[in-house]
Phi, psi and omega in degrees: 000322189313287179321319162293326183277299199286023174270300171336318173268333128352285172314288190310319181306309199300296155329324168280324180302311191252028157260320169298315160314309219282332177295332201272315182272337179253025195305129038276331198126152225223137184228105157276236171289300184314324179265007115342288197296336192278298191305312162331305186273334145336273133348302194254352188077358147288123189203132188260176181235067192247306210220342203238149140323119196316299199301334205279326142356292183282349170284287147023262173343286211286316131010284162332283193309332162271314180233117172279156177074209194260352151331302212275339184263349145335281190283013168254348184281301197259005160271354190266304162324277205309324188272339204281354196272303169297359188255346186254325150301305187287335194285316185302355181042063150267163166275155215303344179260001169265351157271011148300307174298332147305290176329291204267329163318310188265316193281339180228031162322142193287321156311317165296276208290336196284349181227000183290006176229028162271200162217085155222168182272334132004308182285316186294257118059250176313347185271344186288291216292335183299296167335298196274308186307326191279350191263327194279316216278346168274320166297327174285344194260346158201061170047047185259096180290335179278333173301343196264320168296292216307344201271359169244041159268288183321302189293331159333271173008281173316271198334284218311354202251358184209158197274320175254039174279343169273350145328324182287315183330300236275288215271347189275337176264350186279018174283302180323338296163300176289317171331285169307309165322308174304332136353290204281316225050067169288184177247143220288184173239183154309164176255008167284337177296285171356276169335281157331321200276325189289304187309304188308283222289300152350275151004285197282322158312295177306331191282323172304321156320327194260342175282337188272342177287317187283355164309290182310300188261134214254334202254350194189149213290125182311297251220030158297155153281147227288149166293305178296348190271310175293332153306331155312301209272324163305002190222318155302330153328321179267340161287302161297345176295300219268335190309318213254342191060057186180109174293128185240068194218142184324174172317295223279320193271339175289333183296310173283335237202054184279349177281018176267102184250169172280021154280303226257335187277327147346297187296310197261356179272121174268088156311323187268033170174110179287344169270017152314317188287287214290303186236116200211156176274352161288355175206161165265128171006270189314341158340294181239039184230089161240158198282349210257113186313299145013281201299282173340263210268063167240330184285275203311334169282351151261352156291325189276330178257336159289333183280320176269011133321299204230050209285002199249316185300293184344291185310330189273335191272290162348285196300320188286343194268356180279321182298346177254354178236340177252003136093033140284308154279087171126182149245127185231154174020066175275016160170166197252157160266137189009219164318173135257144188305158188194161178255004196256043168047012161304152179213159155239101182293043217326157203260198153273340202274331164307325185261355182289302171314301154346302186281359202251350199267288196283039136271334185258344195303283151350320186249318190277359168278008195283128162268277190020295197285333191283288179329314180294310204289323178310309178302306189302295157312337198253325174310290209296299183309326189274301186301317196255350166110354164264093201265021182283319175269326170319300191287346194271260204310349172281327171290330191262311189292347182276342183297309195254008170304293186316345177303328177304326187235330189236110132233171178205025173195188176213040146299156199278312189303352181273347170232055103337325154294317203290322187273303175356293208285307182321296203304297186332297181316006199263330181250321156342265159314326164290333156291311173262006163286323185269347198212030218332160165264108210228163193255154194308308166175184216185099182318144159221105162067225201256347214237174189232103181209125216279162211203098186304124164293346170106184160285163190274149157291110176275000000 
């Protein structure tokens, strides 16, 4: 008994200890371009819906007002990871010291930790979802049902901050779902209800999300076309151009942007970073970010009609940018190093302990930045977990491969950070399946009658 009472607190130190690390080394918090424009709109209060999230902005904002500048949201990004981590060691009824080794494993794994001081949403975004996973699986584990509501405030979160975050969403909620059942000690359902059940809420989710955003944003009418989809389709476009040796871009961009020759696209084509293209001093920007409803779908039906014009250039251009984001050929943009330059007198001071980290992530980058290996292991456990019944780490990895799936077709970079949720959920799922090999995840107890008798809910009903 002595052991069961001081493990929660155990746990919570441990935790706490590589939430304080992790604060102590990236303090202020790490900004690239993008957490520039986001910390700006914050700030100010303005906040458009073109490329960033609203919420992530308006959460910010009011942050701002407590802790100024990018510390606070710093520190909400890893209160959120660091307890979702310890609510997930303690739900696996490991022992204290393998859930010190969850804990301090997964946090401070290199790929994890090298962006856990970073201010993206990409980051945010996985810490909501490590949280809501660590909140459903304790609630279900000790029969708590309002923890089991609570945990789809962080997946809100999570959905609003990213465009293709309800794929992730999708295996997480049919988690919500077992929870609660598991909670109550109901009896399982199909796993086709489950399922049913995930699309609404999902759903129901997303809608709410896309009415608070529009909500949200102040500067400029909600309902442009979204930027990242058009730099996708502009960036395949520039990839079938160089593939047939013949430019291929709308009306509205050959009119403004007529010096776009097949020399220059030569020059500038990257499969891993459209922003070569997109944003370059031979031209201007805005050239190919337009607002104009029209123009947008003059863009997608020529996207659409070169790629099935020319599907073998498509496919190929398609195959280099996945081979360059799952960091096969290459490494690309695994993590921001201090500022990104700015005019808003932000500097970043680096620590010793910071470069000391910093030098240790680029001796290493090259071997622990490959998602291909995140990815392989992730299929493997989502196998393996389907066949033998442990589908509790199957769906945590089923969240991160459904996550980076749209990649196949909508991207607009090989950031290391767009599957950053795929390693995430890979490394959890790891203690996970060992929780439930060793332990079932059983509800606390479970009425029968006048008696109390702890009672495995079983496998989902197929």
């Amino acid at each position: 008994m002595r052991t069961n009472y001081h493990r929660p607190i155990i746990i919570s130190c441990v935790a706490g200890a590589g939430m304080c690390t992790t604060v102590m080394v990236f303090y202020p918090g790490l900004m690239s371009w993008d957490s520039i424009v986001q910390f700006q709109q914050a700030s100010t209060r303005v906040i458009s819906g073109d490329f960033h999230p609203p919420i992530m902005a308006y959460v910010w904002h009011h942050i701002h007002q407590l802790i100024p500048g990018p510390f606070g949201m710093m520190l909400l990004h890893n209160l959120m990871f660091w307890t979702g981590l310890a609510l997930i060691a303690f739900a696996c009824r490991l022992g204290i010291l393998g859930a010190t080794i969850c804990i301090l494993g997964i946090g401070f794994f290199p790929p994890v930790f090298g962006l856990l001081g970073i201010l993206w949403k990409d980051v945010g975004m996985g810490a909501a979802l490590t949280l809501s996973i660590g909140m459903m699986l304790v609630g279900a584990r000790e029969s708590s049902i309002l923890l089991v509501a609570l945990s789809i405030l962080p997946l809100f979160y999570a959905l609003s901050v990213r465009p293709n975050a309800p794929a992730a969403i999708i295996p997480l909620a049919v988690l919500v779902f077992w929870s609660a059942d598991t909670a109550l000690g109901r009896q399982l359902l199909k796993l086709r209800a489950y399922v049913c059940l995930s699309l609404i809420l999902t759903l129901t989710l997303f809608v709410t999300s896309r009415a608070m955003n529009r909500a949200i944003v102040t500067s400029m009418p909600p309902d442009v076309p979204e930027t990242a989809l058009q730099f996708s389709m502009l960036h395949d476009l520039e990839g079938i151009s160089v593939r047939i040796g013949q430019v291929r871009f709308p009306v509205y961009v050959r009119r403004t942007r007529p010096e776009i020759t097949m020399g220059a696209l030569h020059r500038m084509y990257d499969p891993a970073d459209v922003n070569r293209f997109v944003f370059n001093d031979y031209w201007e920007t805005n050239s190919f970010n337009t607002w104009n409803r029209n123009e947008f779908d003059e863009l997608v039906r020529y996207w659409w009609e070169s790629v099935t014009t020319y599907p073998t250039a498509y496919l190929g251009h398609r195959s280099q940018v996945l081979a360059t984001m799952f960091q096969i050929r290459g490494i690309h943009y695994p993590f921001q190093e201090g500022f990104a330059n700015n005019d808003l007198g932000l500097h970043f001071q680096p620590t010793l302990f910071y470069l000391y980290v910093v030098a240790f992530l680029n001796r290493t980058k090259e071997v622990f930045f490959r998602g291909w290996v995140f990815l392989g292991i992730a299929l493997t456990i989502m196998s393996y977990g389907w066949f033998r019944g442990r589908w509790i780490s199957a769906t945590v990895c089923a969240s991160g491969v459904l996550y980076v799936l749209p990649y196949v077709v909508v991207s607009c970079g090989s950031d290391f950070r767009f599957i950053w949720w795929l390693v995430v959920s890979t490394l959890i799922s790891v203690p996970l399946l060992v929780g439930e090999t060793a332990a079932p995840f059983v509800p606390k107890y479970v009425k029968t009658g006048d008696s109390l008798r702890g009672e495995s809910p079983g496998k989902i009903h197929n």
